[in-house]
SEMILO-567502 format. One line per field, with one value per residue (C-alpha): chain; residue in three letters; residue number from 1; x, z, y. Coordinates in Angstrom, 3 decimals. Example, Ala and Ser with C-alpha at 12.3 -4.5 7.8 and 13.67 -1.06 7.14 Angstrom:
% residues 2
chaine: [A, A];
residu: [ALA, SER];
num: [1, 2];
xx: [12.300, 13.670];
zz: [7.800, 7.140];
yy: [-4.500, -1.060];
END
This chain:
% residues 164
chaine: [A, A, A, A, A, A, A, A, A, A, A, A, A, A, A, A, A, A, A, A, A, A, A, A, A, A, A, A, A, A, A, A, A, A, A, A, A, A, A, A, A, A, A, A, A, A, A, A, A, A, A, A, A, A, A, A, A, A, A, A, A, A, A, A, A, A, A, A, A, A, A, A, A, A, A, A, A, A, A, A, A, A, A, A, A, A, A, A, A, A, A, A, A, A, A, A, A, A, A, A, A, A, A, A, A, A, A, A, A, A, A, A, A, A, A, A, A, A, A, A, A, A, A, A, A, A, A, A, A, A, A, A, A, A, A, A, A, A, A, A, A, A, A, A, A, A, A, A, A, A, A, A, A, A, A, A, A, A, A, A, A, A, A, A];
residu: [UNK, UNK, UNK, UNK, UNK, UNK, UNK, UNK, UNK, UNK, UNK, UNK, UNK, UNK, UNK, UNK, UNK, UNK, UNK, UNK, UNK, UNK, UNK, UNK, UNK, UNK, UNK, UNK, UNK, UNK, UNK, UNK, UNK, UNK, UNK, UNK, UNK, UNK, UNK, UNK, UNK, UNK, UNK, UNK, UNK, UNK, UNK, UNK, UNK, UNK, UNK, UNK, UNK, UNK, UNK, UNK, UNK, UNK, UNK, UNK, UNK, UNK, UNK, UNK, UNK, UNK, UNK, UNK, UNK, UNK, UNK, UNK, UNK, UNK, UNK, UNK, UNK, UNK, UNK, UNK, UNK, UNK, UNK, UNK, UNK, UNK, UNK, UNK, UNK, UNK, UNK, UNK, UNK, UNK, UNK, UNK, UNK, UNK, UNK, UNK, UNK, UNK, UNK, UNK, UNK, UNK, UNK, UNK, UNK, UNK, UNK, UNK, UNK, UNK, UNK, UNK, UNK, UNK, UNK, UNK, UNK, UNK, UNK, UNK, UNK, UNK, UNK, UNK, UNK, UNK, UNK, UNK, UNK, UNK, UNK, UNK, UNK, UNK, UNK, UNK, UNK, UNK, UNK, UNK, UNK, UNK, UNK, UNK, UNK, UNK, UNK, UNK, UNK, UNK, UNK, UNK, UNK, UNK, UNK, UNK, UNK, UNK, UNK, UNK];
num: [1, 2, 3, 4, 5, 6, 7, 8, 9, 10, 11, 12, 13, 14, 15, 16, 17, 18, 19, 20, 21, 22, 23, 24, 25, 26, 27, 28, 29, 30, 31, 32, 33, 34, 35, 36, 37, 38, 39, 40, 41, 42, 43, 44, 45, 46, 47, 48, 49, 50, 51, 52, 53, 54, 55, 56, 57, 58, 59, 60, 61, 62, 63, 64, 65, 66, 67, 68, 69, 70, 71, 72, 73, 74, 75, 76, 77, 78, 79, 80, 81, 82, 83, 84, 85, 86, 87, 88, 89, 90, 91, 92, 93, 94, 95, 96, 97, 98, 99, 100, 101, 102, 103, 104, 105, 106, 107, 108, 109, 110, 111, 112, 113, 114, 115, 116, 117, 118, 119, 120, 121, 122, 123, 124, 125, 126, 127, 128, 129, 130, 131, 132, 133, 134, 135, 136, 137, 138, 139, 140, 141, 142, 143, 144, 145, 146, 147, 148, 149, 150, 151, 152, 153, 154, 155, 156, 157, 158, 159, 160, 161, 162, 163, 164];
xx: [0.000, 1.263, 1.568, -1.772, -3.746, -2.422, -4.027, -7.449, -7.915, -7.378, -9.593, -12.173, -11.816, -11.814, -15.114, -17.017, -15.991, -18.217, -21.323, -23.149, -24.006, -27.551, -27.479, -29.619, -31.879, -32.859, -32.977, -35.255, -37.512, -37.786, -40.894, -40.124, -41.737, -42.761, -44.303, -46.451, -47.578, -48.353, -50.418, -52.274, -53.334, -54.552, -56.336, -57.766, -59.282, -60.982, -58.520, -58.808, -55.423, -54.629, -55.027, -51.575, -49.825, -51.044, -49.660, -52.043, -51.841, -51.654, -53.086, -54.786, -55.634, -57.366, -58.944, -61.630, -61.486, -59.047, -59.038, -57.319, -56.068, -56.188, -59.778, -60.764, -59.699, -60.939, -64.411, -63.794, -62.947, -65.786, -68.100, -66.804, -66.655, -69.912, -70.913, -67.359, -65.150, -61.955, -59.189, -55.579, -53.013, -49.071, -47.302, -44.593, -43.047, -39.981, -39.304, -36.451, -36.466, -38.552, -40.995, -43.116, -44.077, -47.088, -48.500, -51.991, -54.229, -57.726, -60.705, -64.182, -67.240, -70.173, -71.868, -74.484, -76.837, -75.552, -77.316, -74.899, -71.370, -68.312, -67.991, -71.079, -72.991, -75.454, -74.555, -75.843, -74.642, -72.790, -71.314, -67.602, -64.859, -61.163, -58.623, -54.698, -54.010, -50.105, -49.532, -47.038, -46.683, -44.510, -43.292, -42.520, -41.586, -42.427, -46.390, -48.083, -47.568, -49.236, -50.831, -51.164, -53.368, -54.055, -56.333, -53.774, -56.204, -59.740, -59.626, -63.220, -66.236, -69.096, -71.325, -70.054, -72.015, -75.473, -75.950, -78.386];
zz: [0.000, -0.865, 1.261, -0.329, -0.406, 3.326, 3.743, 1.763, 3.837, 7.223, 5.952, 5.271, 9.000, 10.248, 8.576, 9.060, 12.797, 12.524, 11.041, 13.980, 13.571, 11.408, 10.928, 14.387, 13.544, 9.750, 10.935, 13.973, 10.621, 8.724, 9.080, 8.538, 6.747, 9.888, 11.121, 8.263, 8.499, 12.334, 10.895, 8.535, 10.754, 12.960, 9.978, 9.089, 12.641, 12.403, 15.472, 16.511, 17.612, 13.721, 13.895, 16.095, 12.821, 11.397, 12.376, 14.051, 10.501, 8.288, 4.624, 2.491, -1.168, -2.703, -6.336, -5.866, -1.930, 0.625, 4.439, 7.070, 10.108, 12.096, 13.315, 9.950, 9.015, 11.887, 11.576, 7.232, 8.800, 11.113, 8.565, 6.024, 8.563, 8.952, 5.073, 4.516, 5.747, 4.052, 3.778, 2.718, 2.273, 1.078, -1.853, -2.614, 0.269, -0.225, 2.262, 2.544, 5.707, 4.423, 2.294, 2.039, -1.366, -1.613, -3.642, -1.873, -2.925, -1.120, -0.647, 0.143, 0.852, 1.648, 5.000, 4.715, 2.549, 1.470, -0.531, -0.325, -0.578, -0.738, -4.435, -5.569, -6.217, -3.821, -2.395, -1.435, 1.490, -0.041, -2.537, -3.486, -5.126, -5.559, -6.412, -6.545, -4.948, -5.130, -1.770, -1.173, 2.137, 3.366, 6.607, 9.812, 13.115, 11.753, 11.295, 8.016, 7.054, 3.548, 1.158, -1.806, -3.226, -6.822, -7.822, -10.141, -11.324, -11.144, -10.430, -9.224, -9.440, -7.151, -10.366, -11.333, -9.258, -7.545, -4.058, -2.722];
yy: [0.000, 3.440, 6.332, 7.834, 4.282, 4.372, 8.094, 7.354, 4.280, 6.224, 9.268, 6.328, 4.828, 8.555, 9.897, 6.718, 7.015, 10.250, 9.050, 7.566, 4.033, 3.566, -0.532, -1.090, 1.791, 0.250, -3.304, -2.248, -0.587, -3.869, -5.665, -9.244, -11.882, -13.622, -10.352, -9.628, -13.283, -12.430, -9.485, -11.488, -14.271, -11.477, -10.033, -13.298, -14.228, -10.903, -10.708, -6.283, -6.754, -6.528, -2.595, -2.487, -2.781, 0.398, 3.713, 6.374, 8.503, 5.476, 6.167, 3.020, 4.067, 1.439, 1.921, 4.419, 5.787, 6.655, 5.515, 7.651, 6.824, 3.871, 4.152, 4.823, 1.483, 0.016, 0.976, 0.176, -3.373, -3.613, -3.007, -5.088, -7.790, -7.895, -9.292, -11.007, -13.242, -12.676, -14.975, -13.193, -15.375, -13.524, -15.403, -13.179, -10.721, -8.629, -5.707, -2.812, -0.775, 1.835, -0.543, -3.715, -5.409, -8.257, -10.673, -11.435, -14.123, -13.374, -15.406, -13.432, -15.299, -12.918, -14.441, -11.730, -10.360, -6.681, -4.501, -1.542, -3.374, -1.959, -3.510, -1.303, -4.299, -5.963, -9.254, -12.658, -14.771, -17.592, -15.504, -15.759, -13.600, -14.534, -12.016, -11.373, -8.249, -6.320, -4.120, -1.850, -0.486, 2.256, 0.978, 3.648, 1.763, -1.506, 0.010, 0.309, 4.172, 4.292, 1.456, 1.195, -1.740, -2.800, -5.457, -7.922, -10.456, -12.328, -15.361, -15.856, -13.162, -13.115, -13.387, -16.534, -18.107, -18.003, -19.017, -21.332];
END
């Protein structure tokens, strides 16, 4: 090593000495796959405990509406809970310390009658829709921040079928 090889090298150890140490603070960020899988079986179980992983200001933009905050999506939830029984299952999961990315196969089944759904159609207990779903989530503290969710594919639409 030459003398200015030798001098780079030390100006490297010297300035890095300055930065203060970030590695705990973006791994403590990451929400891991075994986290998200908490979340959804939560979710699933129509478990309230599921709200923990969204932050107070979290923002879900689906298609065509907004929810706001973590009571907004709680009481979006506890209506929608009351027609459908939704199963989400996560196929694909890749996460950054700032972001989450999802491929979400989801089940509904309608276990009520709803004239008004959130679909825009009304529905019939015993109905069924199947649908891919991609979800990105900006992740703050391990807590959903902002989603994003976008309808992939339809695999199975309530009108394919009428119930009994």
């Amino acid at each position: 090593m030459n003398k200015r090889e030798f001098l780079a090298a030390g100006a490297g150890l010297a300035i890095s000495s300055l930065v203060p140490e970030t590695r705990g603070a973006v791994e403590d960020n990451i929400l891991t796959r075994e986290q998200y899988q908490h979340y959804l079986d939560l979710f699933n179980a129509n478990d309230p405990r599921f709200i923990e992983y969204y932050h107070p200001d979290v923002v879900l933009e689906l298609r065509d509406s907004e929810i706001r905050g973590d009571t907004g999506i709680r009481e979006f939830y506890a209506n929608v809970k009351q027609y459908i029984k939704e199963q989400v299952d996560c196929t694909l999961y890749v996460a950054d310390e700032h972001t989450v990315a999802v491929e979400i196969p989801t089940r509904f089944e309608c276990i009520a009658d709803w004239e008004d759904s959130f679909w825009g159609v009304p529905l019939k207990k015993g109905q069924v829709m199947r649908i891919i779903t991609f979800g990105f989530y900006e992740v703050e503290n391990r807590k959903f921040k902002h989603i994003k969710a976008a309808r992939y594919k339809v695999l199975h639409d309530w009108r394919m079928e009428t119930p009994a």
